[in-house]
LUMTI-335201 format. One line per 10 residues: number of its first residue (from 1); their letters; for each residue x, y, z of N, C-alpha, C. Coordinates in Angstrom, 2 decimals. Layout:
NUM	A	X,Y,Z,X,Y,Z,X,Y,Z; ...
REM end
This chain:
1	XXXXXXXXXX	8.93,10.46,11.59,9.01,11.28,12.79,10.33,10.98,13.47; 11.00,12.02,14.02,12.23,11.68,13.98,12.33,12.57,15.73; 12.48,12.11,16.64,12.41,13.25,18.44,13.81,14.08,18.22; 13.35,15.35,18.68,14.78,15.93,18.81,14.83,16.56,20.06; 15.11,17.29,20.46,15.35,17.81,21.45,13.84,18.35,22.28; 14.10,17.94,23.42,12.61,17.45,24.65,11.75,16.81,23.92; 12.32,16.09,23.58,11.21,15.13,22.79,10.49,15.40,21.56; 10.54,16.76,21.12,10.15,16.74,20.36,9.45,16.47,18.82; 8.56,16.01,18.50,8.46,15.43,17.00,8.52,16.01,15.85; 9.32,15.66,15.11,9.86,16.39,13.50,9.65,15.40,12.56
11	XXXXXXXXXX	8.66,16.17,11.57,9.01,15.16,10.49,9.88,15.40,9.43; 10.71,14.18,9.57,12.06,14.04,7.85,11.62,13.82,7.07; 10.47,13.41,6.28,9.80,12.84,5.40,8.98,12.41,5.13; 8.12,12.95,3.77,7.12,12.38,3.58,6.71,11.37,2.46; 6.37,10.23,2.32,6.57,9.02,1.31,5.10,9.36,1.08; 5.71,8.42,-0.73,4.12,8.36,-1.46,3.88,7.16,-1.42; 3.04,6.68,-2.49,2.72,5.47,-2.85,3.97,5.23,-3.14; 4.06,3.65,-3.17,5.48,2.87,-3.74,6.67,3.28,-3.11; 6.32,3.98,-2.16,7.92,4.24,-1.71,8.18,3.37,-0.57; 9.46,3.32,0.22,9.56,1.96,1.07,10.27,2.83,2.03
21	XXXXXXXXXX	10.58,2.23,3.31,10.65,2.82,4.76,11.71,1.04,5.38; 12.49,1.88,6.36,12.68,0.85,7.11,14.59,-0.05,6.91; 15.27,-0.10,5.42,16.04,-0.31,4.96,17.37,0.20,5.77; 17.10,1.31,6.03,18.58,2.05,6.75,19.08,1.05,8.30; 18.04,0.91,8.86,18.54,-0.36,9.92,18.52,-1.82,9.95; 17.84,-1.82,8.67,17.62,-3.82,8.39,19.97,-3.86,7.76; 20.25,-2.83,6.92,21.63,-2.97,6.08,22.33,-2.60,6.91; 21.97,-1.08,8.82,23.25,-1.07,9.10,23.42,-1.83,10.26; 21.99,-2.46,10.50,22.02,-3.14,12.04,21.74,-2.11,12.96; 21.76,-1.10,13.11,21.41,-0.17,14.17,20.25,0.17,13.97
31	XXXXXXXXXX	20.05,0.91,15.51,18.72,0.84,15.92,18.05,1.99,14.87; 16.59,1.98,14.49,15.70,2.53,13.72,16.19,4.47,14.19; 16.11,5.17,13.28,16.48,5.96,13.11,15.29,7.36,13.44; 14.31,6.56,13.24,13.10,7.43,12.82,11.44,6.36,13.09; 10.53,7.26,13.01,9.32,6.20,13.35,8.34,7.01,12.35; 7.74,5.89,11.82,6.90,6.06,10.58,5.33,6.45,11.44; 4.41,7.27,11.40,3.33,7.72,11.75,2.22,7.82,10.29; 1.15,7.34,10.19,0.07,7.09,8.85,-0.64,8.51,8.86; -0.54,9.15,7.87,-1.31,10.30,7.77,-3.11,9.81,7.57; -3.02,8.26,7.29,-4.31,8.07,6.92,-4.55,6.53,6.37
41	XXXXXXXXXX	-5.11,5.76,6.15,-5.59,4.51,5.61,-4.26,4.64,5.00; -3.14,3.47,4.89,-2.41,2.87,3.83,-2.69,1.22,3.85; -2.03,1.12,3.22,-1.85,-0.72,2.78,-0.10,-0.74,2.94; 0.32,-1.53,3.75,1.83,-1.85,4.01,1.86,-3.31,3.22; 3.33,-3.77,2.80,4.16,-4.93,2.24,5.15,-4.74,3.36; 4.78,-5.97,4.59,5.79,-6.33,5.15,6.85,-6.98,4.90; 8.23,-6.89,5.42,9.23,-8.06,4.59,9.92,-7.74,5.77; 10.47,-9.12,6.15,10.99,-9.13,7.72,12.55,-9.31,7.49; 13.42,-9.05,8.13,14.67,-9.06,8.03,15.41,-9.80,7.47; 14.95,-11.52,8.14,15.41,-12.22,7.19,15.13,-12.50,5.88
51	XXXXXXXXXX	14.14,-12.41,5.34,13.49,-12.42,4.20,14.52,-11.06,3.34; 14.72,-10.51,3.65,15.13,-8.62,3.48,16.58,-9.57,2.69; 17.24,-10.11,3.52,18.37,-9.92,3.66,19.03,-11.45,2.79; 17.79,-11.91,2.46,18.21,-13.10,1.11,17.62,-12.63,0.11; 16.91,-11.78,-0.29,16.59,-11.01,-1.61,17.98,-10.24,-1.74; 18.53,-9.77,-0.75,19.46,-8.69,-1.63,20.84,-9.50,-1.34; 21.02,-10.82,-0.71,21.94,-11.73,-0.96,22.01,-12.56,-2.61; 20.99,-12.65,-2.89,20.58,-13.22,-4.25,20.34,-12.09,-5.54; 20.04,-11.19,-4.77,20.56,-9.87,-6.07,21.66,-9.09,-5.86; 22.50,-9.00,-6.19,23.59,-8.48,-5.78,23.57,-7.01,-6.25
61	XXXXXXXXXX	22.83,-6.57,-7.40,22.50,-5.18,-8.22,21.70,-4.12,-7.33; 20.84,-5.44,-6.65,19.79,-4.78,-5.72,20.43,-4.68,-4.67; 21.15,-5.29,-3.98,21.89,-5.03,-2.37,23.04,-3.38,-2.91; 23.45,-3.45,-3.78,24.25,-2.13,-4.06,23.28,-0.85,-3.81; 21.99,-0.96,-4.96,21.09,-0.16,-4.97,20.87,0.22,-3.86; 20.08,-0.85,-2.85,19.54,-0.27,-1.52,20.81,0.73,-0.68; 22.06,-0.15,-0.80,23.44,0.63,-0.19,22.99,2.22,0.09; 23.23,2.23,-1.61,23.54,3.93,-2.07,21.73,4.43,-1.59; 20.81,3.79,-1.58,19.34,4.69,-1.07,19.67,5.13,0.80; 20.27,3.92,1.09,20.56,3.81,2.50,21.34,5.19,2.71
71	XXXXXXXXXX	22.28,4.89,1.97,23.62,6.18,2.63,22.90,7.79,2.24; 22.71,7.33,1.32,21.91,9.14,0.56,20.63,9.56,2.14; 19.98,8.88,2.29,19.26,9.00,3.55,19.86,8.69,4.83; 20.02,8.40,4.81,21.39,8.24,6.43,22.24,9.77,6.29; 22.59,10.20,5.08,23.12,11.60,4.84,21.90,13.16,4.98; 21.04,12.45,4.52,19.95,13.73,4.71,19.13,13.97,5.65; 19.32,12.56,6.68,18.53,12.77,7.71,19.74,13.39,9.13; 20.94,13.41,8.30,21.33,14.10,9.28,21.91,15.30,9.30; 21.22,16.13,8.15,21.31,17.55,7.67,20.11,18.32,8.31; 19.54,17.54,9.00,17.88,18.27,9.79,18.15,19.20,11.06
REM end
């Protein structure tokens, strides 16, 4: 859910199973972009910033990866 103008609520996206949320402000430091709303019962895998941010210090394949998921969505959420 993403407010746009008078507040309004829009949704940018809809995730399935296995998909992950949250990445675009843990890599750019700025504030959350968007707010996640449950269509219904899920099960979340929390992983807190710091934790976030020594997995992809220790993978270096994976800190690229997330990069390019980051920017590709940082790009489409601002085609809305």
């Amino acid at each position: 859910v993403k407010r746009g103008l008078f507040d309004a609520a829009k949704t940018v996206a809809l995730l399935e199973e296995g998909m992950f949320f949250g990445e675009m402000a843990l890599i750019s430091k700025d504030p959350r972009s968007a707010t996640i709303v449950c269509e219904g019962p899920a099960q979340l895998f929390v992983l807190v910033a710091g934790d976030f941010k020594f997995v992809l210090e220790q993978n270096p394949g994976a800190a690229a990866q997330m990069k390019k998921i980051s920017e590709r969505r940082r790009f489409d959420s601002s085609h809305l």
